[in-house]
C-alpha positions in Angstrom: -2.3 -9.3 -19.1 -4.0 -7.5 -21.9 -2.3 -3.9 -22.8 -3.7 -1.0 -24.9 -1.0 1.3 -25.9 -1.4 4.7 -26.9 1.5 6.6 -28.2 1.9 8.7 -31.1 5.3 8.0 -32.0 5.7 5.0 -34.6 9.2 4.4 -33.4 8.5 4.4 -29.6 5.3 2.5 -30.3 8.0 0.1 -31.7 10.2 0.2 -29.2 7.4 -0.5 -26.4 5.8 -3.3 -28.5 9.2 -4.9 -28.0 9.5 -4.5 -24.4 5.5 -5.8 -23.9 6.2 -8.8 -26.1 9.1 -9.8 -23.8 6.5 -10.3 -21.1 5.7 -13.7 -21.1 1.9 -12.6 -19.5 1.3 -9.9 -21.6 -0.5 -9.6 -24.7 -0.7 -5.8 -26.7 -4.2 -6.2 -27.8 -4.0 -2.9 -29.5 -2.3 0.0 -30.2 -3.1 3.7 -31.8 -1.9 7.0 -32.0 -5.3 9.2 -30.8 -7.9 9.7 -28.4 -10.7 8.4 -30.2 -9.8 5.4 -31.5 -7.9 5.3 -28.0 -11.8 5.3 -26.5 -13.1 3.0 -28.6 -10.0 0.1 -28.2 -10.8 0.7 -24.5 -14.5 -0.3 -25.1 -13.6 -3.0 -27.3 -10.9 -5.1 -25.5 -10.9 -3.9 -21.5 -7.5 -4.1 -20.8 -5.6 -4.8 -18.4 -3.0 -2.3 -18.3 -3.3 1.0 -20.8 -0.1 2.7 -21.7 -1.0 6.3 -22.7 0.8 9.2 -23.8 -0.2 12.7 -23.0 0.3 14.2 -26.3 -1.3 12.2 -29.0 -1.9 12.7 -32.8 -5.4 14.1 -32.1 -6.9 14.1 -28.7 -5.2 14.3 -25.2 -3.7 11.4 -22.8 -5.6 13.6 -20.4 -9.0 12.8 -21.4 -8.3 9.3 -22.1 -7.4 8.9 -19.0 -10.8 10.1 -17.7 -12.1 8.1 -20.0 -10.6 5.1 -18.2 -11.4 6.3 -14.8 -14.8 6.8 -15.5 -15.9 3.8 -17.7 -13.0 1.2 -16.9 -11.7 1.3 -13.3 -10.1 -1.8 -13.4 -7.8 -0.8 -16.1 -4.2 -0.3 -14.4 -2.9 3.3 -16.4 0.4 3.9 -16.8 1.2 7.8 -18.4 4.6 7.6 -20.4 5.1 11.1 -21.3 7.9 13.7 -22.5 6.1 16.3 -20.1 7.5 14.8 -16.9 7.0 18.5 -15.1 5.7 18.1 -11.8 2.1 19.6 -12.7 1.4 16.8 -15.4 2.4 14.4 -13.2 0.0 15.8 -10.1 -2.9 16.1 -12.8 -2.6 12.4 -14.4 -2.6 11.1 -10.9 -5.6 13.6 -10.1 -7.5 12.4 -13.0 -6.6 8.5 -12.1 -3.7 7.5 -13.4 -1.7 4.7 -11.1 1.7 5.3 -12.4 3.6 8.2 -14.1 7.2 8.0 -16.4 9.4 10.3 -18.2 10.0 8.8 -21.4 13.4 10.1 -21.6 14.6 8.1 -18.1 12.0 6.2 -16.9 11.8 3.2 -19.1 13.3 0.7 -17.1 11.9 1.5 -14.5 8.2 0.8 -16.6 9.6 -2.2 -18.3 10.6 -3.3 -14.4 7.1 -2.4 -13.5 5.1 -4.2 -16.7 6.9 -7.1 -15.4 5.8 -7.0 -11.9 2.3 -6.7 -12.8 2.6 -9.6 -15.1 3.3 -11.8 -12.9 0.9 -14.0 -11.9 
């Protein structure tokens, strides 16, 4: 299982790089911090699974997430945000993303969930 992560934190980033590497199936094939290079890792390595943040260093989670919707439907897109409000939450899955975490509770429940969908 292939992963692109997109996060703009260097210590989450960290964090989540842990957690992926603990997968047996999964492999981070790349990571970055903004929506651009965020497009173009997307291009390059058609993952499996992209992990994106909302808020990024330049850019928006939002449009990446169209991005992958538009050009890479097979990509399973997981949002991991700090802006767990109800309307982010109802737009990401608008725009096409499958699941949806607060970073500040959720991440067992997305570690839980990385591991389900690496299992072959």
């Amino acid at each position: 299982m292939k992963i692109l992560l997109v996060e703009d934190s260097g210590i989450l980033r960290d964090r989540l790089r842990d957690i992926i590497s603990a997968i047996p199936q999964a492999v981070l094939v790349a990571e970055t911090d903004n929506e651009d290079d965020a497009r173009y890792q997307l291009d390059k390595h058609s993952p499996d699974v992209a992990v994106i943040d909302l808020r990024l260093r330049s850019g928006s989670g939002f449009s990446v997430i169209e991005h992958i919707k538009a050009l890479h439907s097979a990509t399973t897109t997981i949002v991991l945000t700090n802006l767990a409000q109800p309307e982010y939450r109802a737009r990401c899955i608008q725009l096409g993303a499958h699941y949806f975490f607060d970073k500040s509770k959720g991440i067992p429940a997305f570690t839980h969930l990385l591991a389900e969908l690496g299992e072959p």
